[in-house]
Every structure is written in structure tokens, then in C-alpha cells.
N, C-alpha and C positions, 0 to 999 in steps of 0.2 A: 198804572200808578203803584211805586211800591212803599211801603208805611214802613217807619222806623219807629219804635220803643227804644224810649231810652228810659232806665231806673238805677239811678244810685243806689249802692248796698252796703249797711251799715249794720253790722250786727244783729244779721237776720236771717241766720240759718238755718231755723224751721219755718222760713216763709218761703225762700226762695225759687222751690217745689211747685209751691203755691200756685206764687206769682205767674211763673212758667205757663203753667197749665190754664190758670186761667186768663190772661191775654192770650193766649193762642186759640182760649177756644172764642173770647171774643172775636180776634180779628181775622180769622182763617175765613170764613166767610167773605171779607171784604177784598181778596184778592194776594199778593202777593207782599212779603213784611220781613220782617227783621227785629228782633228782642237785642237789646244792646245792655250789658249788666257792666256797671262796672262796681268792683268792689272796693271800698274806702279804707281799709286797712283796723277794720273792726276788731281782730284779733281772736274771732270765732270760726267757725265752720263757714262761713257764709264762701268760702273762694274755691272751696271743695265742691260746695255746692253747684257752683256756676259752672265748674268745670263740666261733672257730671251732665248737667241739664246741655252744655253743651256739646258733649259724645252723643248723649239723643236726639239731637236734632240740631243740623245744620245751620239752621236760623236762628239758631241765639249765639250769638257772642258775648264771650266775656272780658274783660281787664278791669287790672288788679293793678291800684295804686301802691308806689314802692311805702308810704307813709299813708297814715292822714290826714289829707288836704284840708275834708269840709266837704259837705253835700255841694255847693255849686262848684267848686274844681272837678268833683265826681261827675259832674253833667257838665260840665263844660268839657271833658275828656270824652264822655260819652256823642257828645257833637261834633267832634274831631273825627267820630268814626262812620257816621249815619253815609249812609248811600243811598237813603230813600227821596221821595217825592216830598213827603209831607213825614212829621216829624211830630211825637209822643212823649211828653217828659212826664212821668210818674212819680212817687213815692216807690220805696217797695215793702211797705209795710200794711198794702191791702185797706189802707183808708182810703188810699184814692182807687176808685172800683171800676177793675179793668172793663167791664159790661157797660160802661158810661162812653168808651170809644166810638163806638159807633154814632154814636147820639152826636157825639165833638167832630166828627166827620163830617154828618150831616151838615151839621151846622155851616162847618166852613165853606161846603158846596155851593152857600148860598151866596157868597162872596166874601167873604172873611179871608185877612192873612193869620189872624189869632183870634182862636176861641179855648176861654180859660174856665174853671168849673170852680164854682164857688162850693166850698164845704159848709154842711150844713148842721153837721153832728160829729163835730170831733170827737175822738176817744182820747185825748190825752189827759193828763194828768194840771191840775192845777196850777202849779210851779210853769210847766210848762205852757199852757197858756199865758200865762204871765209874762215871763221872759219872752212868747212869740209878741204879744202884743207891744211888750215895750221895745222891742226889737223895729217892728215897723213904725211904730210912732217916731222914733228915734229915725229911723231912713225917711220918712216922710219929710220932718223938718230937716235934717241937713240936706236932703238934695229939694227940698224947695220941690217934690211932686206928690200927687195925691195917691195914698194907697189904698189898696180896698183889704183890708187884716183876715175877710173870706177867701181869699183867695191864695193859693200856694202854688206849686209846680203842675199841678196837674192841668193839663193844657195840649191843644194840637197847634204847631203851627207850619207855615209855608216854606219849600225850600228857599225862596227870595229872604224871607225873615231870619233862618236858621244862616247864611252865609253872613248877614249883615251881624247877627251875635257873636258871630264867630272873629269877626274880627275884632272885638275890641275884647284887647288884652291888657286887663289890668292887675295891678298887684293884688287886690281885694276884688273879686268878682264876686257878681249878684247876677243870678239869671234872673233876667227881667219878666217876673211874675206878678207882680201886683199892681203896680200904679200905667202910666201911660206909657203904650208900644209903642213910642216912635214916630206918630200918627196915623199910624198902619190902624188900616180899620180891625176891628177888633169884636169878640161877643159873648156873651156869657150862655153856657147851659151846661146841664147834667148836675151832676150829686156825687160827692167827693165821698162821702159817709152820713 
């Protein structure tokens, strides 16, 4: 079985390092993987970065948007590229905590196509909570489904799941992270922050 990470990268050029190293020390263990970065056109270090991280080590790849899209065009690019079995969509700002992988592994072992990790201690900033929450209240009512405002990208899901998101190509994409998969069974664990 081999594992893809995928992480959007936005303006986070002293994380990138980070990230690298610690998903890798997460999931070296679990077999064989893939770090998939793609850069959003931040306009900082972050694509130098990725470069770099990727001359070290063959298993991360990077791509670098010509503009910026938006974090779910940055993951929906990054799902364009995954080779794996089972498939990792992170943050890459270290709130969602690469050490929680394994534990979302597990989980889906148990028969899961999707297991998503509810956050439990955001570090963001007030404003920004704000605008997150009236962002999903807002997607809840116009598409008529139920969101959980816990829960963000961080998630493992199946390659059956990943082919099936991959086709739907809309003008406005939203990776389907909070409310109902599909009816793909689905489950919640780990700790985002």
C-alpha cells in the first residue's frame, strides 16, 4: 500500500521544513508514500522551499501554481497528481498534526472510505474564526447539507473516493471536507490541534 500527502502551501516558508520532516517521520514507518506540496502562489519563499525539500528526497514532490487559485484548487491539483493507494489532505501550517496519521490509518482499516479529524484547539485568530464559521453556515444552507465547522481538510481517504472527486470539475470547487461523503461510510478521530 502506498500513501499520498497532499498539503496546499500558502505563505509558509518557515514551515515547509517542518512539515517535510515531520510527516516523513510520521509515516516512514507505515510503508511506502509520497509528500505531494503544491505551492499557491503566496509570493514568499515557500516554492524555493519545496524545491529544496525536494532535491532531499525523492518522495516529495512539488507544483507551483502559475497564480492564486485558493487552497481547494491547490488540492484539487494536488489530486491530479497522487499515485497512492490511500490519499492524505493536510493544512500545511502544522495545525493539522502529521503524528495524528497513523491513528487516521488505522481507523480506515477498520472499513472506512473517509476518516476526517475534527479540530479541537484552533490557533487562529478571531476574525478568522469568524469568517471560517460564517463561511460554512453559508455552504450549509445554500447546498441544503449538514456541516460539522470541526472539521477542515485534514482527512485520509480511499483511492475509490479520491477518483470519484476528482471528477467533478467545477467552476467553484470545495473539497468535500465537512458535511456528507457521498454516503461513503465515513469516521471521525484524531486531533487536528
Amino acid at each position: 500500500m502506498k500513501l499520498s500527502i497532499v498539503s496546499p502551501v500558502y505563505r509558509a516558508e518557515s514551515l515547509v521544513h517542518e512539515l517535510v520532516r515531520r510527516v516523513r517521520s510520521a509515516v516512514e514507518p507505515l510503508g511506502d508514500f509520497e509528500i505531494i506540496l503544491v505551492e499557491d502562489a503566496g509570493g514568499d519563499g515557500s516554492w524555493e522551499r519545496i524545491q529544496a525539500c525536494c532535491r532531499e528526497d525523492p518522495r516529495v514532490r512539488g507544483f507551483k501554481l502559475s497564480r492564486n487559485f485558493g487552497q481547494h484548487y491547490a488540492i484539487t491539483a494536488g489530486l491530479d497528481q497522487v499515485t497512492g493507494d490511500v490519499v492524505v489532505v493536510m493544512d500545511c501550517d502544522l495545525q493539522d498534526r502529521p503524528e495524528e496519521i497513523p491513528a487516521l490509518l488505522a481507523r480506515m482499516q477498520e472499513g472506512y472510505d473517509v476518516v476526517l479529524a475534527r479540530r479541537v484547539d484552533r490557533q487562529d485568530g478571531s476574525l478568522k474564526r469568524l469568517s471560517s464559521r460564517l463561511f460554512y453556515r453559508s455552504l450549509a444552507y445554500l447546498s441544503g447539507s449538514k456541516q460539522d465547522e470541526t472539521v477542515a481538510n485534514f482527512g485520509i481517504y480511499s483511492a475509490q473516493v479520491i477518483a470519484e472527486v476528482r471528477k467533478l470539475r467545477g467552476k467553484h470547487p470545495v473539497f468535500p471536507d465537512h458535511g456528507e461523503v457521498g454516503g461513503l461510510p465515513h469516521g471521525y478521530v484524531g486531533r487536528a490541534a
